[in-house]
C-alpha positions in Angstrom: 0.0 0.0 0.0 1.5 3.6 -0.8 1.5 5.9 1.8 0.0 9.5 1.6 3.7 11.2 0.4 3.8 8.2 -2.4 0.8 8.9 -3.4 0.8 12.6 -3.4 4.3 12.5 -5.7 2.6 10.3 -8.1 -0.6 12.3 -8.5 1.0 15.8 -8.5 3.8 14.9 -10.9 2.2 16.1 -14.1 0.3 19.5 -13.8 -2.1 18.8 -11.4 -3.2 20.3 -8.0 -4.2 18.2 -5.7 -4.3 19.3 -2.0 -3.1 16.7 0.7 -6.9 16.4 1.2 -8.1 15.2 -2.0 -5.0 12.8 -2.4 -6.0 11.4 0.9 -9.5 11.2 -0.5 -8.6 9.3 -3.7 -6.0 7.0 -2.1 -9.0 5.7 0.4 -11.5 5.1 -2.3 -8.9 2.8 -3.9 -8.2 1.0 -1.1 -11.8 0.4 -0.5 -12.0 -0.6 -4.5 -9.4 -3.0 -4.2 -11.2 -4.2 -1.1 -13.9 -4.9 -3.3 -12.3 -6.2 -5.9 -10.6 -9.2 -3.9 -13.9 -9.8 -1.9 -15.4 -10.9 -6.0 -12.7 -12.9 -6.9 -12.4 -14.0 -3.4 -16.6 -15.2 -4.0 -15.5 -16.3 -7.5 -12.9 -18.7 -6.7 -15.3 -21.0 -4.1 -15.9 -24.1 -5.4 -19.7 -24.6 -4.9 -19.9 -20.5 -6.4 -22.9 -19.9 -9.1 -22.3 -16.7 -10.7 -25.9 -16.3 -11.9 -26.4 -15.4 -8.4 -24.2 -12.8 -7.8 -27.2 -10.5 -9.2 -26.0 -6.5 -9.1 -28.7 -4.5 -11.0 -27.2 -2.7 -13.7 -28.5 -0.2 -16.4 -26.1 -1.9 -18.9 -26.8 -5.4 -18.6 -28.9 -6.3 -21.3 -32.2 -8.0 -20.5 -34.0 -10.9 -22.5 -36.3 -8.6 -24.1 -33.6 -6.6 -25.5 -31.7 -9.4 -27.3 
């Protein structure tokens, strides 16, 4: 995991602003992104996992009727 200073160099290295704040910010939605990502492929990788019941709602998914 970076720390705050990491991040804070990587983000402000090209002509951006970002206060200590906002870098604090987006490095903590990350973490909790990652977080989620792992818990998925955590879910996926169970043996007795059916992945027509991991149901999210989404406006993209394409329903029957639309095929």
């Amino acid at each position: 995991m970076l720390t705050i200073e990491e991040c804070n160099r990587i983000l402000n290295k090209v002509d951006n602003t970002y206060t200590l704040e906002e870098v604090t910010l987006i490095r903590d939605y990350l973490i909790k992104l990652g977080k989620i990502n792992v818990s998925i492929i955590e879910k996926l990788k169970q043996p007795n996992y059916e992945a027509s019941s991991y149901n999210v709602p989404s406006e993209f998914r394409r329903t029957s009727e639309g095929l």
